[in-house]
VEXDREN-2710 file (C-alpha; in Angstrom, 1 decimal):
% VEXDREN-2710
k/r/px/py/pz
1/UNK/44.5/5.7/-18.6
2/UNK/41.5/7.3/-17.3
3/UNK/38.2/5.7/-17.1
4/UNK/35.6/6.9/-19.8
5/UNK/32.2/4.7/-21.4
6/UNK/34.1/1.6/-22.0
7/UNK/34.9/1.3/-18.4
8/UNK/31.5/2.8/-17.2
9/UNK/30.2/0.2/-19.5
10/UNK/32.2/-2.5/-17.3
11/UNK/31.0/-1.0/-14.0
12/UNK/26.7/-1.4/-15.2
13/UNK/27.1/-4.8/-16.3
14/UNK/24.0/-6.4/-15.5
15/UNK/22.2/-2.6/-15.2
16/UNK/22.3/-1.6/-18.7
17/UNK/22.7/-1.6/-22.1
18/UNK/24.3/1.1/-24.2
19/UNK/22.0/0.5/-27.1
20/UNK/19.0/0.2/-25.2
21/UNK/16.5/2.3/-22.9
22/UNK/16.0/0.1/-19.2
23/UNK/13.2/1.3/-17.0
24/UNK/13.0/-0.2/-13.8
25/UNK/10.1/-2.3/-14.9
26/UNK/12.7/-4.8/-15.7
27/UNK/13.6/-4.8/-11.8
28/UNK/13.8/-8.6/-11.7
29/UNK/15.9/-8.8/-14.4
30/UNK/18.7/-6.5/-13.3
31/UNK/18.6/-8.0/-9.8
32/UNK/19.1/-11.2/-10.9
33/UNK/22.0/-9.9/-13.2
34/UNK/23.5/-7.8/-10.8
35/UNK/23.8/-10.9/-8.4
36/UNK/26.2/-12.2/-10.9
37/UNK/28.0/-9.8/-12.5
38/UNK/31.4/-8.9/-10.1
39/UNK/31.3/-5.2/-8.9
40/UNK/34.5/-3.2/-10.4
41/UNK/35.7/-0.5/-8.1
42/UNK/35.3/2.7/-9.6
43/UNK/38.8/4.9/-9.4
44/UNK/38.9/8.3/-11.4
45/UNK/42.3/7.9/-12.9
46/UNK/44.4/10.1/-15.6
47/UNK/44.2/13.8/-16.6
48/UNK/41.4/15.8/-16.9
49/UNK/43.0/19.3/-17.3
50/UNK/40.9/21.5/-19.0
51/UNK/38.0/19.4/-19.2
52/UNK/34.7/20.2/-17.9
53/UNK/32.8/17.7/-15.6
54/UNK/28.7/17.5/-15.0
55/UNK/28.0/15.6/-12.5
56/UNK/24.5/14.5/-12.1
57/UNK/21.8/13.2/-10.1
58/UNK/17.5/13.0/-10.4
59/UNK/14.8/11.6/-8.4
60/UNK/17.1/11.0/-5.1
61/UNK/13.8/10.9/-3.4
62/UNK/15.6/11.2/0.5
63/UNK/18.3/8.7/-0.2
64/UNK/20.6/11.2/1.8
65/UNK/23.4/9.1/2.3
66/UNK/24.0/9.5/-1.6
67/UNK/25.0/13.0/-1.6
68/UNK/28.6/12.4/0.5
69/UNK/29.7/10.3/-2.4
70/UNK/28.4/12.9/-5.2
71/UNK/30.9/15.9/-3.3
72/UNK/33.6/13.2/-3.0
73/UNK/33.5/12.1/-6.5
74/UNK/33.1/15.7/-7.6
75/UNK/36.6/16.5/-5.5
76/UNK/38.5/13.2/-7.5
77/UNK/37.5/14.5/-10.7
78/UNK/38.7/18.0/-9.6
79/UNK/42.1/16.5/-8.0
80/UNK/42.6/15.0/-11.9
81/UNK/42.5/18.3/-13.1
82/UNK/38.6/18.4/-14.1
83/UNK/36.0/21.5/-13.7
84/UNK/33.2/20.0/-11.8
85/UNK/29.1/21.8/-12.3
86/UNK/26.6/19.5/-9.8
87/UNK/22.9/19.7/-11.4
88/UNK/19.6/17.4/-10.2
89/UNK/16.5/16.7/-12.7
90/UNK/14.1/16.9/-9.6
91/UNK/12.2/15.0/-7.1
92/UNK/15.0/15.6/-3.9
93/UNK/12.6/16.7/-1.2
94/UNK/10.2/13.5/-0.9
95/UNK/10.3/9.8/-0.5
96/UNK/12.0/9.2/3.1
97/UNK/11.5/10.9/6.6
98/UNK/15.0/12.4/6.4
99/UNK/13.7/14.9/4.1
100/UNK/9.7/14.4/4.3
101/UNK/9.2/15.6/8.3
102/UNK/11.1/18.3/7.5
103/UNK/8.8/19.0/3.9
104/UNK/12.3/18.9/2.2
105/UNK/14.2/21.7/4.2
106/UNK/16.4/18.8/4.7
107/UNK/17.0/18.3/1.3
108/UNK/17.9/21.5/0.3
109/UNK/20.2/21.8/3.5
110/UNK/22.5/19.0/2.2
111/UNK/22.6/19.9/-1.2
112/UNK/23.7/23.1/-0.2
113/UNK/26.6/21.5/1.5
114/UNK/27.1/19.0/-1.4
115/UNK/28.0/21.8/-3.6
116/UNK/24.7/21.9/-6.5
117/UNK/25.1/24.7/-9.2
118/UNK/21.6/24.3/-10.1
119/UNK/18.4/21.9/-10.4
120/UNK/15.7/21.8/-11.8
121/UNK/12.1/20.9/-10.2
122/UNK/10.1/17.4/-10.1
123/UNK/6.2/16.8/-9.4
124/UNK/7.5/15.9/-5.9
125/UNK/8.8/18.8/-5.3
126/UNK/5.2/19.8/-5.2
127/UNK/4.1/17.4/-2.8
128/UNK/4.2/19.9/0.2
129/UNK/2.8/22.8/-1.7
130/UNK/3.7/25.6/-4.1
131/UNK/4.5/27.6/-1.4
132/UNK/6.4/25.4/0.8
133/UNK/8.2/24.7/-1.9
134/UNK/9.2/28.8/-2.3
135/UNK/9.7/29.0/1.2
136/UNK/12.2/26.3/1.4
137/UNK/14.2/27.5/-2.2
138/UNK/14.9/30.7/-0.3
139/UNK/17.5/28.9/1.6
140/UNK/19.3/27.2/-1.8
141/UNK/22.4/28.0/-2.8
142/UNK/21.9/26.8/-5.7
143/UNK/19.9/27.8/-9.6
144/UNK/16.6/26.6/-10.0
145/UNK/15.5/26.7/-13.6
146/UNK/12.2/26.0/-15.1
147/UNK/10.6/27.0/-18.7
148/UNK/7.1/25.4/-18.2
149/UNK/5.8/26.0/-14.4
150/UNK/3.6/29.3/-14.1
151/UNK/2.1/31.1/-10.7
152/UNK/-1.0/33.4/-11.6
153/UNK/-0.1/33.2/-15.5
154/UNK/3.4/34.4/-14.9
155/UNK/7.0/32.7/-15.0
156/UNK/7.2/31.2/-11.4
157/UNK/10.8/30.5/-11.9
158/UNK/13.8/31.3/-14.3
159/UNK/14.0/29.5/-17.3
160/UNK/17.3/29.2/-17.2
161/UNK/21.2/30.3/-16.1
162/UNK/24.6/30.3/-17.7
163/UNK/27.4/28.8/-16.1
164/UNK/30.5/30.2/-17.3
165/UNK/33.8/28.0/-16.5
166/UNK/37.3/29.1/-15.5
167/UNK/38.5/27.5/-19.4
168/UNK/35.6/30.4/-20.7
169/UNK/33.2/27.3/-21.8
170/UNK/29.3/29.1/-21.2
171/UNK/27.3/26.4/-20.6
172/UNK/23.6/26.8/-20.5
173/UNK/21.1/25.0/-18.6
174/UNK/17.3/25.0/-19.2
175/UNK/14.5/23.4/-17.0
176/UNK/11.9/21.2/-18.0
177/UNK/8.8/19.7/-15.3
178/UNK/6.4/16.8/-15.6
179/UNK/3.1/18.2/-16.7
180/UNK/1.3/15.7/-15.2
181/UNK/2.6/17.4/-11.7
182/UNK/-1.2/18.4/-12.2
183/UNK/-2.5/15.3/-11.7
184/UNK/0.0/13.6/-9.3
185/UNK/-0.5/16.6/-6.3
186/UNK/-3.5/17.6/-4.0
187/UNK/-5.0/20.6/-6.5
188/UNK/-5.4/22.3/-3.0
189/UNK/-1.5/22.5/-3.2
190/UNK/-1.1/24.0/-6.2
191/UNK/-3.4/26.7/-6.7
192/UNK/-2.7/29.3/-9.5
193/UNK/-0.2/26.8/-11.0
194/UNK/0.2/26.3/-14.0
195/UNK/2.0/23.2/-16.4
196/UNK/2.3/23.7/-19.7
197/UNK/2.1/20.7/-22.0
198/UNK/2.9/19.3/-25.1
199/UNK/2.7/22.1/-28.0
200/UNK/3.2/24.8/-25.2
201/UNK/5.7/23.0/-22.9
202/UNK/8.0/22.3/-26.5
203/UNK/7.6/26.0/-27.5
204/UNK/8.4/27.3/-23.4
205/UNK/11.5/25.2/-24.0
206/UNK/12.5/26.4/-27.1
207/UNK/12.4/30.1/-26.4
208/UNK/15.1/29.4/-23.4
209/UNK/16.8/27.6/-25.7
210/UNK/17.1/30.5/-28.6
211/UNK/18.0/32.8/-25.6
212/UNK/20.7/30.8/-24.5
213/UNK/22.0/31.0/-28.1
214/UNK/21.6/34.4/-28.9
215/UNK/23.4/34.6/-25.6
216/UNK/26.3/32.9/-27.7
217/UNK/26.4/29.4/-24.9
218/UNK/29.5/26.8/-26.1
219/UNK/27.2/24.1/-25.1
220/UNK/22.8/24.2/-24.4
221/UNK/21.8/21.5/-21.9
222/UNK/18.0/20.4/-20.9
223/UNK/17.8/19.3/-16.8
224/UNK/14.1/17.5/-17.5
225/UNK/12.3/16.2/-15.2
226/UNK/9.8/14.1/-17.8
227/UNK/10.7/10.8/-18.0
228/UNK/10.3/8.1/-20.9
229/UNK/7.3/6.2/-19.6
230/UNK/4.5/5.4/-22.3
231/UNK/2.3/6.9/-19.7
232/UNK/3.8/10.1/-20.0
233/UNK/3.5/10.3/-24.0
234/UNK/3.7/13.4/-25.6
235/UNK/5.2/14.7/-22.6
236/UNK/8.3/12.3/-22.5
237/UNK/11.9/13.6/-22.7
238/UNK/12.4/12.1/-26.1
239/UNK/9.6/13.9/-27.2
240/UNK/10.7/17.3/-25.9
241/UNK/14.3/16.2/-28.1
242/UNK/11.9/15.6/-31.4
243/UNK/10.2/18.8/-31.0
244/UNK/12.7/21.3/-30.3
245/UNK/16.0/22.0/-31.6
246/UNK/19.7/23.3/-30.9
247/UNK/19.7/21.6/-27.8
248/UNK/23.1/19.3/-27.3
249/UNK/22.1/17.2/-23.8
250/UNK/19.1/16.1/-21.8
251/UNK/19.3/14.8/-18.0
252/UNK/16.4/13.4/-17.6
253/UNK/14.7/12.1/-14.6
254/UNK/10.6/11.1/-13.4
255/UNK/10.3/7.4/-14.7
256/UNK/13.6/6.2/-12.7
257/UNK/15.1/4.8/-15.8
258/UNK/18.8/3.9/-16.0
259/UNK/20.4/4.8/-19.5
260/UNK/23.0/7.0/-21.5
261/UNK/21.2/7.5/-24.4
262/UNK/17.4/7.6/-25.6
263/UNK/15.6/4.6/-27.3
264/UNK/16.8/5.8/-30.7
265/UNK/20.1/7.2/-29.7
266/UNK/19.0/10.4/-28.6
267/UNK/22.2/12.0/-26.3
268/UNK/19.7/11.4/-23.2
269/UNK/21.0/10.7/-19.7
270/UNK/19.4/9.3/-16.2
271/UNK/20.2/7.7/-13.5
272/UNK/18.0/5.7/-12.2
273/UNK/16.7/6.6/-8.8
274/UNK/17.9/6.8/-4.7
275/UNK/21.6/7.6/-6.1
276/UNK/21.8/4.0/-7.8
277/UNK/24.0/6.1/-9.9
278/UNK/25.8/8.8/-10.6
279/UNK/25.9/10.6/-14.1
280/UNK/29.0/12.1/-15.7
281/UNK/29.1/14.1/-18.3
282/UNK/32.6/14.7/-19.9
283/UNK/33.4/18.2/-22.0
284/UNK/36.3/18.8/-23.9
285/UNK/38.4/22.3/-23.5
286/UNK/36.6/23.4/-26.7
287/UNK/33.3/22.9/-25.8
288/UNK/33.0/19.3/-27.1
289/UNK/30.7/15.9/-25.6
290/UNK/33.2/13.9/-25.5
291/UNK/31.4/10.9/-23.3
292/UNK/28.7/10.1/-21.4
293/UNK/28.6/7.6/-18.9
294/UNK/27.3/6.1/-15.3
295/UNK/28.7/5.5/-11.9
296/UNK/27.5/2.6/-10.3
297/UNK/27.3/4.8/-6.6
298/UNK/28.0/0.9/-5.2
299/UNK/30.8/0.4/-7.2
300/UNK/32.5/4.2/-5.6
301/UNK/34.2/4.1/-2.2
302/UNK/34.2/7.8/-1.9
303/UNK/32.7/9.5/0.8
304/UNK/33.4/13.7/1.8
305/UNK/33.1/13.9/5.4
306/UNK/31.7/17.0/6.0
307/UNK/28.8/16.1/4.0
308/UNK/28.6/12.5/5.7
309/UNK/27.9/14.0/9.0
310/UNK/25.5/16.4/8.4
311/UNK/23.6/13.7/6.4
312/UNK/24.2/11.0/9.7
313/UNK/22.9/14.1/12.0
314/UNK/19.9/13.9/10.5
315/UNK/19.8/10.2/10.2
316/UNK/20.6/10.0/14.0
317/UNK/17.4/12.4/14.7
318/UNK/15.0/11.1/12.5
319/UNK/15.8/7.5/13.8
320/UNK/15.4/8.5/17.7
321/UNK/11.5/9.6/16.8
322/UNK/10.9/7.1/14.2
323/UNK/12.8/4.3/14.6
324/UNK/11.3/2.5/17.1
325/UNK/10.1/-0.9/16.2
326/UNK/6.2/-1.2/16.9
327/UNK/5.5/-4.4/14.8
328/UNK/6.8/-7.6/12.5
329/UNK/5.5/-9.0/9.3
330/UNK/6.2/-12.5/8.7
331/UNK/6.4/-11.5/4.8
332/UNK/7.5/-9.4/2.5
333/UNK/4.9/-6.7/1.7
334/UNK/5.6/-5.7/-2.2
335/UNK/5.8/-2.0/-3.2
336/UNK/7.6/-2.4/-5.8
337/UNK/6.6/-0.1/-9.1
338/UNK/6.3/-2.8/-11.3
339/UNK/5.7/-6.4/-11.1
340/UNK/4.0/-4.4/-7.9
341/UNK/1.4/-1.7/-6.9
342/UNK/1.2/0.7/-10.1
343/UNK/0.5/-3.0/-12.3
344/UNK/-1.4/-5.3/-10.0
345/UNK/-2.9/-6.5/-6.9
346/UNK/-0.1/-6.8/-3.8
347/UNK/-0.3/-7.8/-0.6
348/UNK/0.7/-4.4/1.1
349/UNK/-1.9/-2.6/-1.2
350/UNK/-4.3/-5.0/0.3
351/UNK/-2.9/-4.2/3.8
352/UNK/-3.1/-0.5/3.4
353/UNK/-6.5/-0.3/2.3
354/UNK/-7.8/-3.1/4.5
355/UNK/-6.3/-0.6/7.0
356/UNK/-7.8/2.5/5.5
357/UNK/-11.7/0.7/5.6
358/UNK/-10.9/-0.6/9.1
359/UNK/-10.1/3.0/10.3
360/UNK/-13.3/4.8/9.3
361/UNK/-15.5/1.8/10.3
362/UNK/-14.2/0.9/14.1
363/UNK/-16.2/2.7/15.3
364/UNK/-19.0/1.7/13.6
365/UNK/-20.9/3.4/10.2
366/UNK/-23.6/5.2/11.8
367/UNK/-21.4/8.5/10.9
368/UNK/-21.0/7.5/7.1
369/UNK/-24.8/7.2/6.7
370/UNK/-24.6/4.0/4.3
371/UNK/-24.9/0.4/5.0
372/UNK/-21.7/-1.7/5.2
373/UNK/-22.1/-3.7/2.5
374/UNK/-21.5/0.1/0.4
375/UNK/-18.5/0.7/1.7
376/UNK/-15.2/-0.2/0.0
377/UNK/-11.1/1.2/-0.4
378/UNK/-9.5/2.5/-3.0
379/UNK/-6.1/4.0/-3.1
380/UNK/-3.4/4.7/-5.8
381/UNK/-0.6/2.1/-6.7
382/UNK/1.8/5.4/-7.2
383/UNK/1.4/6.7/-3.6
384/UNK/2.7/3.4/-2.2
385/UNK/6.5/4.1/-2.6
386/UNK/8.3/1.4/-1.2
387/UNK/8.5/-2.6/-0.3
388/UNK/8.4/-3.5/3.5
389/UNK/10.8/-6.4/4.2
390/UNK/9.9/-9.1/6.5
391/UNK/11.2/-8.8/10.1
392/UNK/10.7/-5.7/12.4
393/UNK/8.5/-2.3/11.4
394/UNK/9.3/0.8/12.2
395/UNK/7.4/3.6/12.1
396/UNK/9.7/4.8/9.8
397/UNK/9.2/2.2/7.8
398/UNK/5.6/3.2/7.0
399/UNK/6.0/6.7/6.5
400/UNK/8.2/5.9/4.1
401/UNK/5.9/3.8/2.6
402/UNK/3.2/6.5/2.5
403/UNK/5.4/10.0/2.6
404/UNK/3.2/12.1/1.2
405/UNK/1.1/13.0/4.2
406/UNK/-2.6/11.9/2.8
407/UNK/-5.3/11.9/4.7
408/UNK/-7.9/9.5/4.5
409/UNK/-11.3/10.7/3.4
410/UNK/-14.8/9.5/2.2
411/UNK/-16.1/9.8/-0.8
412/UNK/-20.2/9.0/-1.7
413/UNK/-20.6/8.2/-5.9
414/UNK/-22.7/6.1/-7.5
415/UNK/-21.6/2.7/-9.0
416/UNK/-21.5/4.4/-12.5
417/UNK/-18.9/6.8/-11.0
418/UNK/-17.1/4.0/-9.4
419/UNK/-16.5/2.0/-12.0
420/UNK/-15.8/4.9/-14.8
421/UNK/-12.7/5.3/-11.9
422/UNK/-11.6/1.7/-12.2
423/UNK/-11.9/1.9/-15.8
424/UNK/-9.8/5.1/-16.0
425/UNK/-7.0/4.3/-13.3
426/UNK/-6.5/1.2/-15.4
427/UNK/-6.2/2.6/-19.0
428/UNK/-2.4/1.4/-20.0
429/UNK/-2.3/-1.7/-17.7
430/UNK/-0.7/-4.3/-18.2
431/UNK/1.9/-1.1/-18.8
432/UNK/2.1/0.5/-15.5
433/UNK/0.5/3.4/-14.1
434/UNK/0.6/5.4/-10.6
435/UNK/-3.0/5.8/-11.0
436/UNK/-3.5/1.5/-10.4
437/UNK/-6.2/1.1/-8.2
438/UNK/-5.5/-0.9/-5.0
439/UNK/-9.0/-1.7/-3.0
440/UNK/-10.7/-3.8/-0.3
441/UNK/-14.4/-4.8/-0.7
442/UNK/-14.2/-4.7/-4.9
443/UNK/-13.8/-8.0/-6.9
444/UNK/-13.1/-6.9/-10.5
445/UNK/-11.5/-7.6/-13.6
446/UNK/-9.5/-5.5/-16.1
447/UNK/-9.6/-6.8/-19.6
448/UNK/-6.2/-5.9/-21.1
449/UNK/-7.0/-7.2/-24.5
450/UNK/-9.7/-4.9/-25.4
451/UNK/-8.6/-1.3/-26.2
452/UNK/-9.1/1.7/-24.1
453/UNK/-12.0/3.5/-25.4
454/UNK/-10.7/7.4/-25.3
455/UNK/-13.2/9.3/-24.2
456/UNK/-12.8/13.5/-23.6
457/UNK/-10.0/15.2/-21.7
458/UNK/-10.3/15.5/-18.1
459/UNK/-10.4/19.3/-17.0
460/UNK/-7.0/20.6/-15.7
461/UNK/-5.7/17.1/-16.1
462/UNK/-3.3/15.0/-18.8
463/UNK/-5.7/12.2/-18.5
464/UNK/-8.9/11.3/-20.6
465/UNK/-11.9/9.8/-19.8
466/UNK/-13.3/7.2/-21.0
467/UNK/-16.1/7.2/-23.8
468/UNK/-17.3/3.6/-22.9
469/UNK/-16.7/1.1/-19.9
470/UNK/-14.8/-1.3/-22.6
471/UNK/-12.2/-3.3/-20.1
472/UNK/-13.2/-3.3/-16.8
473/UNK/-15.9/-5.6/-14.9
474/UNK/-16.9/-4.9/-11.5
475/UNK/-17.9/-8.6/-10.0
476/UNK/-18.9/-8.2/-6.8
477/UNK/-19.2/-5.6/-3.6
478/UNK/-18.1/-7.3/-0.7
479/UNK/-19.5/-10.6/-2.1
480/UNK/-22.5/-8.4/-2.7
481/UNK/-24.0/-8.1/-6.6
482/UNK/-22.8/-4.4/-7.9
483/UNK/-25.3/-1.9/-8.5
484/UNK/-24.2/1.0/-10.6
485/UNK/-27.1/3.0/-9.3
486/UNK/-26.8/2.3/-5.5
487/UNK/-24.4/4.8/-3.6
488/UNK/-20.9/4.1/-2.2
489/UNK/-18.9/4.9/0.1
490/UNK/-15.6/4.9/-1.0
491/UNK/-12.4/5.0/1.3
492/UNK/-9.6/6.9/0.1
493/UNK/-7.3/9.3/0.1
494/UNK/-7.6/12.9/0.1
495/UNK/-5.7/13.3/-3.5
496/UNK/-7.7/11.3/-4.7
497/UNK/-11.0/12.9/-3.2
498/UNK/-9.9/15.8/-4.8
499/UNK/-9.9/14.2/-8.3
500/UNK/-6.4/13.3/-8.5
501/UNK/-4.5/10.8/-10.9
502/UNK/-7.0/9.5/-13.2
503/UNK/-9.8/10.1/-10.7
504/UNK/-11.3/13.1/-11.9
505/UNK/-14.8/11.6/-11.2
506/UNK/-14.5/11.3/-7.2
507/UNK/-14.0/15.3/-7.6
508/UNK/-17.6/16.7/-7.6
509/UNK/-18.6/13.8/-4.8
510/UNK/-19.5/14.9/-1.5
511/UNK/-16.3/14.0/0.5
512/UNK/-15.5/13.6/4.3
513/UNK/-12.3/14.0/5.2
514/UNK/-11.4/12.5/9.0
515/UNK/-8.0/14.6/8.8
516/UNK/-6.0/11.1/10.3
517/UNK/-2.7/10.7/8.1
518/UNK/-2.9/7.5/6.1
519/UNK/0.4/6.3/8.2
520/UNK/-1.0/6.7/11.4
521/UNK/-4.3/4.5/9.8
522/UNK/-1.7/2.1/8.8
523/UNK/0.1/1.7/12.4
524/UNK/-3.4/1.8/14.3
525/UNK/-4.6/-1.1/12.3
526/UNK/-1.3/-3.1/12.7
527/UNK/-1.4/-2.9/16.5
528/UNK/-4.8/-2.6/17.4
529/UNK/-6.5/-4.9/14.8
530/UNK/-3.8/-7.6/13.8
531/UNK/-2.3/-7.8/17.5
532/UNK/1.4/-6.0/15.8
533/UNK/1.7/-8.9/13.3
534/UNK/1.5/-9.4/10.0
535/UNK/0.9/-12.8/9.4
536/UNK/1.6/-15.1/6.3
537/UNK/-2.0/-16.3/6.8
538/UNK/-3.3/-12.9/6.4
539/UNK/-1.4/-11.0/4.1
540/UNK/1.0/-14.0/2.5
541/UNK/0.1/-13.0/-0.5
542/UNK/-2.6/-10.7/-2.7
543/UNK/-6.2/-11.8/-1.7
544/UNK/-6.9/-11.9/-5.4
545/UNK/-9.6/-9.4/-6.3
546/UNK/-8.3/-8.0/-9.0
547/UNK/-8.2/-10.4/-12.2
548/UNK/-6.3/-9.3/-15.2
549/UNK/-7.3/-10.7/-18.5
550/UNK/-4.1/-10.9/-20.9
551/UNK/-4.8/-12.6/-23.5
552/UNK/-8.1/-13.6/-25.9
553/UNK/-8.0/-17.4/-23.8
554/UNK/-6.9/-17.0/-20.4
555/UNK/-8.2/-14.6/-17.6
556/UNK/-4.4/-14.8/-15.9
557/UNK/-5.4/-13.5/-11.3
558/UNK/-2.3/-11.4/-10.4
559/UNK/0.8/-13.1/-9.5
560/UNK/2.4/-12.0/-6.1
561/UNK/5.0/-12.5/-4.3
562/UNK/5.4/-15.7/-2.4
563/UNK/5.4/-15.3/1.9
564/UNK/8.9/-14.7/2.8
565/UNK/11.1/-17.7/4.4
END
């Protein structure tokens, strides 16, 4: 008897439930699951002649290893008679140094090999540049589709493509992006792009979608990279499926959820993220769903050679520049999503910007023009991608803590501007929010009981302003009283110089840009400042300058992490 959604259901104990939507918010709570649930060996068994097979992947972000097992599982559902189509919902080229250092070249490479029929495109994909991104598609064997990304105005890829199988099934697939790619890359990287949203992104959808039916397709499915993150509202994949219609699937990807259906049942699919899973999609010989499921990727010994060694040759190169070990921390440094840097204060957001401040002052701040007590750090929670454990660093350890390639810059505002920033990046929390501000030299508190006061919408962005400062209280300036008339200096990142995330403000500042990658800021101020150690004195847990408010009676500092045994 082959193995269909009950099984599935067996294999995700723990990780899911079928009647329920699980972001991995609830991280905790499927770790502490998973630690107890048994791990059931995943065998494809029985007859799949005739059927069709998708198998599916999104936001891989560099988890390489992942792919060997995707092209082995796709040759056991072929061996049991199956017709196998690979697709991705997006963000493949960022997130480790096995596809970062090579600005996803890497990526496509391996996919190539895999075997992917066709993808469609995440904000990462971005990360490198619009034409990087070109460059690097030339190589792909593979359909990219996309109804909602324009270059200069015009259709900067196809909408869509047709896959046509040996049974005669035509199956169409459509593309769907993030529009809040806008926000989440350097604007200097995208120029002349364009991301439609909402009322334009739902009507760019539905025209593939009538072409692919006048084109007479057995089956019409969305690969959308949008996510289901309140965050995200009305761009989320379940509100695409509201807004558009004749549409039988969504693969979704972006907010690194883990389900088989939508919230309210809507035939909505996702993975999770770094190949956690694997998706499968099962199609009847007449063009019927007949199940939906997940692979726990742990729970699957299958592994194609060929695409094993070209992923372990890259491994093997990257690890001979990178791998080095230059320093230890004597605690674990959160980067988690959430508990972690896009919801609260953590120790590695303190360590980064602590690092960042350290950088453009060693010198001393003559250069910078403003006393000391003015200067402070700010960086985003959402460019802080991954957890440090305690034990030996690498240097590829912090890259792929900070992939992206930032810079850090200067930016001079006024303490109005600053906190209208703080006030912004911090409009969901306690929900999280890439935008989360992580700092050195700013004491504040964020009020979560009073409401957001929505303000206008910033230009070229999907975030609004804020009418009134209503939640957020700056206390201090390195123990200094806050003057929202003096000037700062604030240390960031070049994204967010450029008005990135929620920080449409810093954008008409003057800004200095020293042109130092923030990883290389990072590893300076690890060796040269802290002696190569990370000590549980120093960095054992958040400093606690952030205070969160969460209810009417008690102002609740931000829990982190305890030091590491």
């Amino acid at each position: 008897m082959k193995l269909g959604k009950k099984e599935a259901k067996k294999l995700l104990a723990g990780v899911l439930s079928m009647s329920m939507v699980f972001s991995l918010s609830a991280t905790a709570w499927a770790e502490e699951e998973t630690e107890t649930e048994e791990i059931i060996p995943y065998v494809v068994e029985g007859d799949y002649s005739g059927e069709t097979i998708i198998l599916h992947s999104n936001d891989v972000h560099g988890s390489i290893t992942g792919y060997a097992a995707m092209t082995a599982l796709k040759a056991d559902y072929e061996a049991a008679g199956a017709e196998v189509i690979m697709v991705d919902a997006g963000d493949f080229i960022q997130g480790t140094t096995y596809v970062s250092t090579s600005q996803g070249a890497t990526a496509v490479e391996l996919m190539n090999i895999a075997g992917y029929d066709v993808v469609t495109l995440g904000n990462h994909e971005f990360d490198y540049g619009y034409e990087n991104l070109v460059t690097i598609l030339e190589d792909a064997e593979f359909a990219v589709v996309n109804t909602n990304i324009l270059y200069n105005d015009e259709a900067a890829f196809d909408g869509s493509t047709v896959i046509t199988t040996e049974g005669g099934l035509t199956i169409g697939f459509f593309g769907v992006e993030t529009p809040e790619t806008a926000t989440k890359v350097h604007p200097a990287k995208i120029q002349g792009v364009t991301f439609l949203a909402e009322d334009e992104m739902y009507a760019a959808a539905q025209a593939e979608v009538d072409a692919l039916t006048e084109e007479g397709c057995d089956l019409i499915i969305g690969l959308v990279h949008l996510g289901v993150d309140g965050e995200s509202e009305p761009n989320r994949s379940v509100d695409l499926w509201a807004n558009i219609s004749g549409v039988d699937f969504l693969i979704d990807g972006h907010s690194h959820t883990v389900m088989t259906e939508g919230e309210d049942g809507q035939p909505i699919q996702s993975t999770g993220t770094a190949f956690e899973n694997i998706g499968v999609i099962e199609i009847s010989a007449d063009g019927e769903i007949v199940d939906n499921y997940l692979v726990q990727t742990a729970a699957y010994a299958g592994s194609d050679d060929t695409v094993a060694a070209a992923a372990q040759e890259i491994i093997d190169e990257i690890e001979e520049i990178y791998g080095e070990v230059f320093a230890t921390t004597e605690v674990l440094l959160n980067g988690e999503r959430e508990p972690g840097v896009r919801t609260e204060e953590t120790n590695l957001g303190d360590l980064i910007t602590d690092a960042m401040l350290w950088y453009v002052t060693k010198d001393g701040v003559d250069t910078l023009g403003i006393a000391e007590e003015n200067i402070v750090a700010i960086t985003n929670g959402g460019g802080i991608r991954a957890t440090i454990e305690a034990g030996d660093i690498t240097m590829n350890d912090i890259n792929t803590v900070l992939p992206f390639g930032n810079t850090v810059a200067v930016v001079y505002v006024t303490g109005e501007v600053l906190l209208e920033s703080l006030e912004a990046s911090t409009y969901s929390t306690p929900e999280a929010i890439g935008a989360f501000p992580q700092t050195s030299g700013i004491e504040f508190t964020i009020d979560t009981t009073v409401a957001y006061d929505e303000g206008e919408q910033y230009e070229g962005s999907t975030y609004y302003g804020p009418a009134s400062i209503q939640r957020v209280t700056i206390t201090s300036i390195n123990g200094q009283e806050f003057d929202p008339e003096a000037t700062y200096a604030v240390v960031t990142n070049d994204f967010l110089a450029a008005g990135g995330d929620t920080y449409y403000a810093f954008s008409v500042s003057e800004v200095m840009d020293t042109g130092a990658p923030m990883d290389e800021a990072v590893i300076a101020y690890i060796e040269e400042e802290l002696g190569g150690v990370i000590t549980a004195d120093a960095y054992g847990e958040a400093r606690g300058d952030i205070t969160i408010i969460a209810d009417e009676t008690e102002a609740v500092e931000e829990e982190t992490l305890e030091p590491a045994a």
